[in-house]
N, C-alpha and C positions, 0 to 999 in steps of 0.2 A: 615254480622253481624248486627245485630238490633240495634239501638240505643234506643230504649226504656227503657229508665229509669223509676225505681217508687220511686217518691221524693216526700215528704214531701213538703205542698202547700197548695195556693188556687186555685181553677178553675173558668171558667169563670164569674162566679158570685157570686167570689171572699168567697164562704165558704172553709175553710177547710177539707180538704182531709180526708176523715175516715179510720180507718183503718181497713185493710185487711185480713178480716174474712177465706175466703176461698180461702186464696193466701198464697203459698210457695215461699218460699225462699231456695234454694238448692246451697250451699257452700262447691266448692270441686266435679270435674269431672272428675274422676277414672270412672272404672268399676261400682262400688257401687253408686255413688252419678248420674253418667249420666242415668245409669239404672231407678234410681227414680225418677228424672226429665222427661224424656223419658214417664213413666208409668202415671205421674201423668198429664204430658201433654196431652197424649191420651185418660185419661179418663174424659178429659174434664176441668182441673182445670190451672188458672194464673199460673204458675211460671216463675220466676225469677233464672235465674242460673248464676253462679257465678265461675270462677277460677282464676288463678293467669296466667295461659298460653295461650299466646295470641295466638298460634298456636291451640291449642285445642278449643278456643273460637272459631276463626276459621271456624274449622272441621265441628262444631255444631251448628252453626248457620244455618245450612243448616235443620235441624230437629228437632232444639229449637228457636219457634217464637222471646222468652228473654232472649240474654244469653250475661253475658258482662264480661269484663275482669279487677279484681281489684282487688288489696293485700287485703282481708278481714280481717289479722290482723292491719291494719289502721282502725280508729276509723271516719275520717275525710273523709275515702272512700266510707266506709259503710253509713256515713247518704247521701253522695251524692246520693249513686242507692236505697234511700229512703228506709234502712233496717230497720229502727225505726219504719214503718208502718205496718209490716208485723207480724201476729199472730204466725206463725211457722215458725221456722228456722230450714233445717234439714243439718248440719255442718257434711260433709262427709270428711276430710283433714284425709284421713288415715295413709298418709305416712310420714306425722311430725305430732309426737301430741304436739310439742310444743305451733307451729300454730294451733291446733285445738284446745286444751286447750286457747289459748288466742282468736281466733275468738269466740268463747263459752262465755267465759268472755267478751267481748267486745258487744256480744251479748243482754247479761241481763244485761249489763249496758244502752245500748242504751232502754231500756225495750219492749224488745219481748216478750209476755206472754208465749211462748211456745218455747224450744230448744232442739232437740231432736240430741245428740250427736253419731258420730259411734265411736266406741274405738274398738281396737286389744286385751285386755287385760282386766281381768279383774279391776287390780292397775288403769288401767288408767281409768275403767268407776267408780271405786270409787272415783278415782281424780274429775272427769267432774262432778260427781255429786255436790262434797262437793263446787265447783265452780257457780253452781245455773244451769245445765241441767235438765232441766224436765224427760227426758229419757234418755237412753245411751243403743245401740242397740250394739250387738258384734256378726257379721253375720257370720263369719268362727265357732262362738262357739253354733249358731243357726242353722246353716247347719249341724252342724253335728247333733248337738242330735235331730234332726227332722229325717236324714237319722239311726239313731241307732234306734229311737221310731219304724221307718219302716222293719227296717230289724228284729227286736225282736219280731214284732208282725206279723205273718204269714200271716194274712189276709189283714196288713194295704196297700192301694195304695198310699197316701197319709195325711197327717196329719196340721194342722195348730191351733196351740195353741193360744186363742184368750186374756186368765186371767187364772190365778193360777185354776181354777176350772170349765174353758168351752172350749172344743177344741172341732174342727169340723174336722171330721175325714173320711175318703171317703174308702173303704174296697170291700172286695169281699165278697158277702155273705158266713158268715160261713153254713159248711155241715149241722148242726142241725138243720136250718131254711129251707134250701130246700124244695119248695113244700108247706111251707105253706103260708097262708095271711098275712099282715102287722097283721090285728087284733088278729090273732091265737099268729103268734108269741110275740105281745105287749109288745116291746122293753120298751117304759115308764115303765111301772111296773115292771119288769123283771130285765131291767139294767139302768133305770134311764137316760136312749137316745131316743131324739126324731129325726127320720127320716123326713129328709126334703129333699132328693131328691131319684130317683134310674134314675143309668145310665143303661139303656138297648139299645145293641150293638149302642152305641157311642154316644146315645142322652137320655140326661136326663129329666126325666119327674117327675116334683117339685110337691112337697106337693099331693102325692099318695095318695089314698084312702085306707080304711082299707080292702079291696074285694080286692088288687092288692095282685096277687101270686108272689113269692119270687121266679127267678129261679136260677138255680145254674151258670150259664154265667152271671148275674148282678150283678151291684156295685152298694151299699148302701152308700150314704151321710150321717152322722148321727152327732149331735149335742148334747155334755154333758162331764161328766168327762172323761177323756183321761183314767183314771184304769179302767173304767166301759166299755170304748167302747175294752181296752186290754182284759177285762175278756172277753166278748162276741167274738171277734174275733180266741179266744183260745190260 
């Protein structure tokens, strides 16, 4: 297990310790929270992971460079593994939201600018919010309407919703475009989506030229409203 803490301080030459722009703090390692920790570790980024079980702390030390074990509904535990310093807190305690309603509160007290809370429910993400969460994620209710968006729309392969009015949506090309060029077909005008990738047998080739022919075994990446890429997909 690591013993690396990140505390609040000075360092060698005695300034004050800045804080932690592009550092997580991941509270809570379930399926959901080790998963993101996990993700965000491999793509390069600090985090700090956090549970209550020292058995599971553990486990993961073995595939989380930081990961320690501490009651985060303690106030006096949290400034120890210096959570005061860190920009985002992502509060994964699925399984009591009591303690996650309180680590959330204990959170923007210690003043985190950013806490992004998971709830089961939606009660409970209006509770986390009215408590100072910047966000409140509910991924069993995001899994699904991502898997309904796919099954309802024939063509979609996958889908991922970025804001109320931009998803990025990955599709099979529909039949009405077969055979012809990106420019023939001119998705922008048409349907208000920009193509920004196509996958052809299993490798995709970004930002296509308007000459690339559309054929009927390739998948279209396409960028814009999620009704606009529904109408096109049929």
């Amino acid at each position: 297990m690591s013993n690396r803490h990140h505390r609040k301080g000075a360092d060698s030459n005695g300034h004050t310790a800045s804080r932690r722009e592009r550092e997580f703090i991941v509270i809570g390692l379930g399926r959901f929270g080790t998963s993101l920790a996990k993700t965000l570790t491999d793509d390069g980024h600090d985090v700090l992971a956090v549970d209550a079980d020292f058995q599971r702390v553990q486990a993961l030390s073995i595939d989380l460079p930081n990961v320690v074990q501490i009651d985060a509904t303690n106030e006096d535990a949290l400034r120890e593994i210096g959570a005061d310093h860190f920009d985002t807190a992502i509060v994964c305690i699925g399984s009591d939201f009591e303690n996650n309603l309180l680590a959330t509160v204990l959170l923007q007290r210690l003043g985190v600018r950013r806490i992004i809370t998971k709830a089961q429910t939606r009660t409970q993400r209006d509770i986390l919010q009215m408590v100072g969460a910047n966000e409140v994620i509910l991924p069993e209710h995001e899994a699904g309407r991502r898997l309904a968006q796919r099954l309802s729309a024939v063509n979609f392969v996958d889908y991922l919703q970025l804001s109320s009015d931009l998803s990025v949506v990955e599709m099979r090309v529909p039949e009405q475009l077969h055979g012809l060029t990106l420019a023939e077909a001119d998705l922008p005008r048409r349907y208000g989506l920009s193509v920004l990738a196509i996958r052809r047998q299993g490798q995709f080739q970004f930002n296509p030229s308007g000459t690339t022919q559309l054929l009927p075994s390739d998948e279209i990446l396409v960028a814009g409203n999620i009704t606009n890429a529904e109408r096109l997909s049929g």
